[in-house]
C-alpha positions as CSV (number, residue, x, y, z in Angstrom):
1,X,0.0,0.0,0.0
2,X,1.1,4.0,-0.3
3,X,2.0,5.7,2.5
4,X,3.4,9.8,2.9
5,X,6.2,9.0,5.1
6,X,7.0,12.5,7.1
7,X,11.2,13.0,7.3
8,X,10.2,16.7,7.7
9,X,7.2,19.5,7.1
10,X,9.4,19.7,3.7
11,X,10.6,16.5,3.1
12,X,7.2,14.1,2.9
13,X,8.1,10.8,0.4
14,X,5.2,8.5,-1.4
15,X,6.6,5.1,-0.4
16,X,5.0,1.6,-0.7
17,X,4.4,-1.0,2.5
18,X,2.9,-4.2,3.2
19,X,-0.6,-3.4,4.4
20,X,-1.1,-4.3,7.9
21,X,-1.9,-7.9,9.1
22,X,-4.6,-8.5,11.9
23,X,-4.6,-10.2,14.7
24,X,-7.5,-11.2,17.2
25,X,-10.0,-8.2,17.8
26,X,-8.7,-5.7,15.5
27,X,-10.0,-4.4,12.5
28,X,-8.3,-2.9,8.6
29,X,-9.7,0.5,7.9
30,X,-9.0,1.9,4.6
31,X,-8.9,5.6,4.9
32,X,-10.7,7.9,2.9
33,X,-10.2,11.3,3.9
34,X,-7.3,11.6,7.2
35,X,-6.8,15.6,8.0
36,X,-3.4,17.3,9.1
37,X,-3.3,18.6,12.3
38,X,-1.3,21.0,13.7
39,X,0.7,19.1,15.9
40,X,1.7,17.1,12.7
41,X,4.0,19.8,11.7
42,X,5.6,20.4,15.2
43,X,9.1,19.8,13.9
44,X,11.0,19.7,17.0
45,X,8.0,17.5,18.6
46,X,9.0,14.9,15.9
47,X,12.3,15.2,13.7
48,X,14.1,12.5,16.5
49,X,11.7,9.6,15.7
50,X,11.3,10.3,11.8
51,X,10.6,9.0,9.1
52,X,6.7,8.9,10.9
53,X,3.6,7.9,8.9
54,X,1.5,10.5,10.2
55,X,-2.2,11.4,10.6
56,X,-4.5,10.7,13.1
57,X,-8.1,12.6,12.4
58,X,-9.7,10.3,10.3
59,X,-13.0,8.8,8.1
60,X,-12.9,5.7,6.4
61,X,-14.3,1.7,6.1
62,X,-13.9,-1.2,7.5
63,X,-11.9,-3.5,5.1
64,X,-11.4,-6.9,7.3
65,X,-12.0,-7.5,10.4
66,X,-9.8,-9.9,12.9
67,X,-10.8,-12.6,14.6
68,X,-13.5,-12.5,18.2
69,X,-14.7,-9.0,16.2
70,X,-18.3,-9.1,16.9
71,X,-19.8,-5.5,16.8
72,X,-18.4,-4.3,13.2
73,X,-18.5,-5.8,10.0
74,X,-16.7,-5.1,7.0
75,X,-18.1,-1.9,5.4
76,X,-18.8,-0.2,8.2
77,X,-18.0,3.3,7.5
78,X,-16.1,4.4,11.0
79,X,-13.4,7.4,12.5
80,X,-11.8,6.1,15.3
81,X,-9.5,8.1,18.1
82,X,-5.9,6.7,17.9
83,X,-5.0,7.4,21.9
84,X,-6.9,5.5,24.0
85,X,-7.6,5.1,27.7
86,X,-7.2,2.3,30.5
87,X,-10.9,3.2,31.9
88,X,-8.8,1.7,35.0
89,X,-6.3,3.9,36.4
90,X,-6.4,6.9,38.6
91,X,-6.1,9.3,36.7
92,X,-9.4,7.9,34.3
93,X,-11.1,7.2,37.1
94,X,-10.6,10.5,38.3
95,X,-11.9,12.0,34.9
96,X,-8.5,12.5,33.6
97,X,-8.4,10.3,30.8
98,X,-5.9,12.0,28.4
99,X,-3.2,11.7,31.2
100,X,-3.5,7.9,30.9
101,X,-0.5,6.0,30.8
102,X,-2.0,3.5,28.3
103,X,-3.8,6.7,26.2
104,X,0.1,7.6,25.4
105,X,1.2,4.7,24.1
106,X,-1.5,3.3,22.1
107,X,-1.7,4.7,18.4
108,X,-2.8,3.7,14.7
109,X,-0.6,1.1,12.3
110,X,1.0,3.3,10.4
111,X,-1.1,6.4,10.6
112,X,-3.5,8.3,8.6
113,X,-1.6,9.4,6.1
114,X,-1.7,5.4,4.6
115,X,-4.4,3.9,2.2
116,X,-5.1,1.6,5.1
117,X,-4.8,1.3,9.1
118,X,-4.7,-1.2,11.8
119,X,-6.8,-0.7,14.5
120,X,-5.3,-2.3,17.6
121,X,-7.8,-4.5,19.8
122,X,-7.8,-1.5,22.4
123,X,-8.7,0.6,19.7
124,X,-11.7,-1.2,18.5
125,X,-12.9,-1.4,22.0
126,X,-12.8,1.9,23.2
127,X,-12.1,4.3,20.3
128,X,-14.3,3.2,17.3
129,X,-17.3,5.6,16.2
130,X,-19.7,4.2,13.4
131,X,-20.6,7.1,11.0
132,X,-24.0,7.9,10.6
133,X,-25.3,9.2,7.1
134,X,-25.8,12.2,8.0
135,X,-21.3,12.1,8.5
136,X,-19.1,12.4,5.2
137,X,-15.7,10.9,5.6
138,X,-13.8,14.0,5.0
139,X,-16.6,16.0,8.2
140,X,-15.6,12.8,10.6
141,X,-11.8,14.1,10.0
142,X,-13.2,17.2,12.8
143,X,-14.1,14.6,15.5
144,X,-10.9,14.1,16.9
145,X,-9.8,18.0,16.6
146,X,-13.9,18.8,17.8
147,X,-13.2,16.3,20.8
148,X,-10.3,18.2,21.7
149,X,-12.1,21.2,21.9
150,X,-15.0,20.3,23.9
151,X,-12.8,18.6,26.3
152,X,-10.5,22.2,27.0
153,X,-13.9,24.2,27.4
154,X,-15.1,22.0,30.3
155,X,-12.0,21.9,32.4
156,X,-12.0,25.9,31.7
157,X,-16.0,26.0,33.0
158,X,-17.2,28.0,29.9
159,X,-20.1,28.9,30.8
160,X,-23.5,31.0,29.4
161,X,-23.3,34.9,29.7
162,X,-18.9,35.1,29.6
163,X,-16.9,36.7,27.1
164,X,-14.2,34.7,25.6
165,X,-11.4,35.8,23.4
166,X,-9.7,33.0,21.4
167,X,-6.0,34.1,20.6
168,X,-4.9,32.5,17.5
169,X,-7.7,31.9,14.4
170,X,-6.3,28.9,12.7
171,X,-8.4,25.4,12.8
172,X,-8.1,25.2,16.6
173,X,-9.7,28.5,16.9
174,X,-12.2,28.7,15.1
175,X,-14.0,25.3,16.7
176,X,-13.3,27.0,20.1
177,X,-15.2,30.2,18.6
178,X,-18.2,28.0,17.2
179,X,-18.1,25.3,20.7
180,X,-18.2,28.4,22.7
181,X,-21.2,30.2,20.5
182,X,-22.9,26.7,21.3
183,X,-22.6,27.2,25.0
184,X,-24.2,30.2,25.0
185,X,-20.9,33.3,25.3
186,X,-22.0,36.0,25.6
187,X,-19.6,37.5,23.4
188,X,-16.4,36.2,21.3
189,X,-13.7,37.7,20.0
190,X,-10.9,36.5,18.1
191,X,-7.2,37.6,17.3
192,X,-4.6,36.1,14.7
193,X,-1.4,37.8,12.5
194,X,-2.4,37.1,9.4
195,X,-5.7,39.0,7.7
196,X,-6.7,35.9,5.9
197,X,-7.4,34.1,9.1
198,X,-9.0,37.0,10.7
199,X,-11.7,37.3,7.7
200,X,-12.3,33.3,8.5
201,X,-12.9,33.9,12.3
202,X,-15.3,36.7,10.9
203,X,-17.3,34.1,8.3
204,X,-17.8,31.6,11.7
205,X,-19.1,33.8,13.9
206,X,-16.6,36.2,16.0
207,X,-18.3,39.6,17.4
208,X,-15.0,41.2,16.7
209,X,-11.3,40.5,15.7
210,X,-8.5,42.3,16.6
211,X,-5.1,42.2,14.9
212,X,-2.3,40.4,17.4
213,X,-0.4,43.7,16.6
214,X,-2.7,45.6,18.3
215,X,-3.0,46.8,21.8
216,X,-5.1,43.7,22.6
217,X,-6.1,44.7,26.3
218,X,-7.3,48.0,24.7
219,X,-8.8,47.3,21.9
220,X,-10.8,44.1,23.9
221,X,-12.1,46.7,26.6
222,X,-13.2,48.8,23.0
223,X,-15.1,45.6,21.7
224,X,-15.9,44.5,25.3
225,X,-18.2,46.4,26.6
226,X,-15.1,48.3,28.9
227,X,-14.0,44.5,30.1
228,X,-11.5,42.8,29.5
229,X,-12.3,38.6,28.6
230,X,-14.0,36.2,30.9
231,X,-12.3,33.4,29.2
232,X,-8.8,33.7,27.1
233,X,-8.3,30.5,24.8
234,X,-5.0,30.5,23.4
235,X,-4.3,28.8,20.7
236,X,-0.9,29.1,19.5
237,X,2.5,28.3,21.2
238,X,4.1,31.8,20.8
239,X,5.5,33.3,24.0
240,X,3.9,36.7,22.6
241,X,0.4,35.2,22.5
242,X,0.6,34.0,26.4
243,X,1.7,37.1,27.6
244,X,-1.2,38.4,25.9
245,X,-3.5,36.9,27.2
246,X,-1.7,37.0,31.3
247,X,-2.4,40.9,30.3
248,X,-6.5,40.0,28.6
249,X,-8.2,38.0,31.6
250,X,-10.8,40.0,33.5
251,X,-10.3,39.2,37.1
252,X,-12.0,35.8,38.3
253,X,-11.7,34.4,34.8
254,X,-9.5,31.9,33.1
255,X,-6.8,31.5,30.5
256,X,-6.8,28.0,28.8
257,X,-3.5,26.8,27.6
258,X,-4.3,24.7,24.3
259,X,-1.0,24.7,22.2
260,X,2.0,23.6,23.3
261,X,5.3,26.3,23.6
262,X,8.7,24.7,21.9
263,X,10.8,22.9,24.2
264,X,11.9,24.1,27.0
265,X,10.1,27.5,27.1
266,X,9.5,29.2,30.7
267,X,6.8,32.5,30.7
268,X,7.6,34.6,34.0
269,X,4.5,35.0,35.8
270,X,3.8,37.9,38.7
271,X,1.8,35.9,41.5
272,X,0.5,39.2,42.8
273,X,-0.9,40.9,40.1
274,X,-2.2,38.1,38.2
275,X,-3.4,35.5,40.4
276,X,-3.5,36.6,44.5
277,X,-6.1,39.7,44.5
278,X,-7.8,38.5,41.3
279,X,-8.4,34.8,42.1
280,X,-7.6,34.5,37.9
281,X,-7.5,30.3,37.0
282,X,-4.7,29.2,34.8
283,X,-4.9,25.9,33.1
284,X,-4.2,23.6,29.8
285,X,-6.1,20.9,28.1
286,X,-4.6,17.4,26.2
287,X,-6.3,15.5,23.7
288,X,-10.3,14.3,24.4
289,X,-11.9,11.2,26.1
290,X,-14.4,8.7,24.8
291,X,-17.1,11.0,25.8
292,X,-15.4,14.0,24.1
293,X,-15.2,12.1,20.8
294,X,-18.8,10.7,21.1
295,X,-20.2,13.9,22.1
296,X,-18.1,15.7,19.1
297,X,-19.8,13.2,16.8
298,X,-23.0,14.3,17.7
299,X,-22.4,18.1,17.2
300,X,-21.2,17.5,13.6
301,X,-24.0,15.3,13.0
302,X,-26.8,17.6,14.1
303,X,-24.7,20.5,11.7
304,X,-24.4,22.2,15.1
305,X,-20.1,23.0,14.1
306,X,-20.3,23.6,10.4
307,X,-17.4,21.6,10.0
308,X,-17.0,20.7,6.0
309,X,-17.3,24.9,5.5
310,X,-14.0,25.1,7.4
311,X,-12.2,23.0,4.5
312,X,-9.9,24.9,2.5
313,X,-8.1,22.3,0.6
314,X,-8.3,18.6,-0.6
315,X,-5.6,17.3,-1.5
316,X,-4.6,13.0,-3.0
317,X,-1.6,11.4,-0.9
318,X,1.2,12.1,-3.2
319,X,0.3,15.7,-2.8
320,X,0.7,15.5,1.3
321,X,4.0,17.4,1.2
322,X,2.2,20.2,-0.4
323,X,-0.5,19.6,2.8
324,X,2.1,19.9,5.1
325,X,3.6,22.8,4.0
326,X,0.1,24.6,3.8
327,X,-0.3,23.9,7.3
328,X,3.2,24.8,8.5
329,X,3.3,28.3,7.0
330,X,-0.2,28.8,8.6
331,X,-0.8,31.3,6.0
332,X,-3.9,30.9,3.4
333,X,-5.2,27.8,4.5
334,X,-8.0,26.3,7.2
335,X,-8.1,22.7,7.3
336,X,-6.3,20.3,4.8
337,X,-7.5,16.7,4.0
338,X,-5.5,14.4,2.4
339,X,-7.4,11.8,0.5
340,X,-5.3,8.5,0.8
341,X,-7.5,6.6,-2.2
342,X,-6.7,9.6,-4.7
């Protein structure tokens, strides 16, 4: 089978493999639509472990199906998550699935990026999602990314009635904008570099957008109603963007850390003013649970996230380097899919 094998965001080769043999309750998937995510081009997050077959948001059907499979069939038109959880340890059983030991190390064989996958037995217990009609391949690619979402917005407590601000309008971004127009904000604003992602964040649904070179605090209290934001998302890993929003969180609100920093990156934080006479919450969000996926699912389904008008590009599996490089220069494109069968 093909596979775009990932040496670097500028370096992705069209190689051949054997396709994946099962063993006892796993299951072949052959991929039909697989979407790069941003983490995919985190370079220094990857380079040490390349080549990688890559991909892990993902829409396809069941091709085989192993041995003791009793629930699926082949045809079965599926996404599936490729971390899954224990459901056993303490840290699921305290609600804290994506901190799982077992979450981390299970994954897809090869990955997304591949005509066809293996699901491991875990997998197929745990993180399989049949696809109703109402689902295209390439909309289940938003599940995983959806789940994601959904899963940083409860540990932040949105809530009806606040204000959020979502720093950074790539794909990330914009589901927080529409996940938190579905809860009910009260207003939401949203900030990026680049004027082509700003006009985006304006299509889905932002009260206002201000330009990261701006005065942000200012400008927010200007679109704000005089306050700054109840809730700060930040979705990019620039040092810039943190201390933006440490300087955009009204007192008693929350800043939610959803994109990593590169390695090894500290932010100097003033206790005093920021966090002991104005009682402001600081926290950070990994992956989704089982629930986060099933209840993702069920938004995208109902059209609740208009998830297919986000698509910007489509794109066969020998052109995956182009994908790549799209989504690394975070420029004029929303959401690639790479289309493995093409």
């Amino acid at each position: 089978m093909r596979v775009a094998m990932w040496y670097s965001n500028r370096d992705v080769r069209l190689e051949e493999m054997p396709v994946p043999q099962l063993g006892p309750g796993e299951l072949l998937v052959r991929v039909e639509a697989s979407g790069i995510c941003g983490s995919d081009v985190m370079e220094w997050y990857r380079l040490d472990r390349a080549p990688l077959a890559l991909g892990h948001e993902i829409g396809g059907q069941i091709a085989a199906v192993g041995e003791g499979v009793k629930h699926y069939k082949e045809g079965d038109r599926v996404s599936a998550a490729h971390h899954v959880p224990c459901n056993r340890c303490h840290y699921c059983l305290s609600g804290h699935h994506t901190v799982c030991d077992t979450l981390r190390q299970t994954n897809f064989d090869p990955g997304g990026f591949a005509e066809y996958i293996r699901l491991p037995a875990i997998n197929v217990d745990r993180g399989l999602f049949l696809l109703p009609d109402e689902v295209s391949y390439e909309e289940a690619t938003f599940i995983e990314p959806l789940a994601c979402v959904l899963r940083g917005q409860r540990l932040a407590q949105m809530q009806p009635g606040k204000s959020v601000l979502v720093i950074g309008s790539g794909i990330a971004g914009l589901l927080h904008m529409q996940l938190a127009r579905t809860l009910g904000a009260g207003r939401v604003i949203a900030t990026d570099i680049t004027l082509y992602r700003l006009e985006a964040a304006e299509r889905f649904g932002a009260d206002a957008t201000i330009h990261a070179e701006e005065d942000l605090p200012a400008r927010l209290r200007q679109v704000n109603q005089g306050r700054l934001a109840d809730l700060v998302i930040v979705c990019t890993g620039a040092t810039s963007a943190i201390a933006q929003a440490l300087k955009s969180v009204e007192r008693g609100g929350t800043i939610l850390l959803f994109a990593p920093t590169e390695p090894d990156v500290t932010i100097p934080i003033s206790i005093n003013e920021l966090f002991w006479r104005t009682e402001i919450t600081l926290t950070s969000s990994y992956a989704g649970s089982p629930t986060d996926y099933a209840t993702a699912l069920e938004l995208i389904q109902a059209g609740t996230i208009p998830v297919r008008q986000m698509i910007t590009h489509r794109l066969s599996l020998k052109e995956t380097g182009l994908g790549f490089q799209l989504v690394a220069g975070a420029q004029n494109s929303i959401k690639v899919i790479i289309e493995p069968q093409k």
